[in-house]
C-alpha positions in Angstrom: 0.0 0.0 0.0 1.0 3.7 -0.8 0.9 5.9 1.7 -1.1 9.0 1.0 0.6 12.3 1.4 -1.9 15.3 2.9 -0.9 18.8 3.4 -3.2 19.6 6.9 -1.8 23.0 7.6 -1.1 26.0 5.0 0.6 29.6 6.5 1.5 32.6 4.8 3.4 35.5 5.1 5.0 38.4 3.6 6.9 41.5 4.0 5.7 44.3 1.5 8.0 47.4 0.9 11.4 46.1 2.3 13.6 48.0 1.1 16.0 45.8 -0.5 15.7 45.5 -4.3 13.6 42.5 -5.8 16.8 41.1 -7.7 19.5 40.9 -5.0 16.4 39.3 -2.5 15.3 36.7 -5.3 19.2 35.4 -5.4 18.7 34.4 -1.4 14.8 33.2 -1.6 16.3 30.8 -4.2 18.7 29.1 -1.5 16.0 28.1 0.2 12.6 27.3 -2.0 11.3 24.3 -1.1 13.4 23.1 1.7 12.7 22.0 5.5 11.7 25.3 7.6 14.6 24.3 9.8 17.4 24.0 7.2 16.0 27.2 5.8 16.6 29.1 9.2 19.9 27.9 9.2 20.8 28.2 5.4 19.6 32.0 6.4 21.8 32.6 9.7 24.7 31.8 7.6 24.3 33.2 4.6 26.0 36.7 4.5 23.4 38.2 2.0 21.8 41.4 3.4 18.5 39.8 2.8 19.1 36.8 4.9 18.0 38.7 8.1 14.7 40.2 6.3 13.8 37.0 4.7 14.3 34.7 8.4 11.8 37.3 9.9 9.5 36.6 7.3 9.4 33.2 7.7 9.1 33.2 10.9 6.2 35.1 11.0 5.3 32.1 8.7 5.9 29.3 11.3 4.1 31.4 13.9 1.0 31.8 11.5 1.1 28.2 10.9 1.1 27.2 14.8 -1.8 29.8 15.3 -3.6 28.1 12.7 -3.1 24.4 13.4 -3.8 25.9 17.8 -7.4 27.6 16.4 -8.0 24.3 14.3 -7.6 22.6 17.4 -4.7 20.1 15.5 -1.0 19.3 16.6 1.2 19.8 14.3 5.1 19.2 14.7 7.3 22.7 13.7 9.8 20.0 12.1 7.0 18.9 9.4 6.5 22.2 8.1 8.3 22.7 4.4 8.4 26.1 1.9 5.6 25.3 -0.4 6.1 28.3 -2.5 8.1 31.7 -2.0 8.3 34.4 -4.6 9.6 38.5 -4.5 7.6 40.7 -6.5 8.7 44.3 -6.9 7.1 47.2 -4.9 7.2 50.8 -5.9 10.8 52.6 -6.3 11.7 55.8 -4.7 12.8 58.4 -7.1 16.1 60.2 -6.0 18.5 62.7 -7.5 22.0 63.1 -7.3 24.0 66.0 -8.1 26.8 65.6 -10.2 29.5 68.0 -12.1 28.7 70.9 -14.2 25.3 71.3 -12.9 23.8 67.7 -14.3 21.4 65.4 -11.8 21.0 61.9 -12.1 18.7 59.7 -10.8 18.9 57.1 -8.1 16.5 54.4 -7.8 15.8 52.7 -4.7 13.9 50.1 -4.8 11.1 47.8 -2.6 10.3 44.6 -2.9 7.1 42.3 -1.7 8.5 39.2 -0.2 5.9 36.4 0.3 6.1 33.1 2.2 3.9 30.0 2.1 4.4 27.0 4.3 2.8 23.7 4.1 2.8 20.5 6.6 2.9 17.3 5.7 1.3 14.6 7.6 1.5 10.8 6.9 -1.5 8.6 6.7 -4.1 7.1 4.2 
């Protein structure tokens, strides 16, 4: 017999206008799309990206939506089962700034957000 896999317990969450830009935050979310939650965390604490930091406290948010969930379903649910489902960076809006350079000229800086989203799933064994 095959044993059925069932996701009981789906979380999200996400940080919207960090300010880091979309491309340099999608190079970290990449490390660590579709992994454990815990080898995430530590695949984050180690990784010297400025990102790392502002992507951990995202998904933790995550694993504490997915306990409050699983608490107000009245389930237990183990923190090692949860897994990344799906996490994806879309761009937010960019702030528009000049800077002055010789012979009167401006040009402009970008600075740019991002909208970081994280979506856990649990897996439970049974039929």
């Amino acid at each position: 017999m095959e044993e059925e896999v069932k996701i009981q317990v789906e979380s999200k969450a996400s940080g919207r206008f960090m300010r880091i830009a979309p491309r340099k935050a999608r190079l970290v979310v990449d490390l660590i799309r579709g992994k454990m939650v815990d080898e995430a965390i530590t695949i984050l604490e180690f990784s010297p990206k400025y990102a790392a930091p502002v992507i951990k406290k995202i998904l933790n948010s995550a694993v504490s939506n997915a306990m409050r969930i699983a608490e107000n379903k009245k389930t237990k649910i183990d923190v090692d089962s949860f897994f990344i489902k799906s996490v994806y960076v879309n761009e937010g809006p960019t702030l528009k700034r000049y800077m002055p350079r010789a012979m009167g000229r401006a040009t402009p800086i970008r600075k740019r957000t991002s909208h970081i989203t994280i979506v856990l799933g649990a897996v439970s064994q049974g039929s």
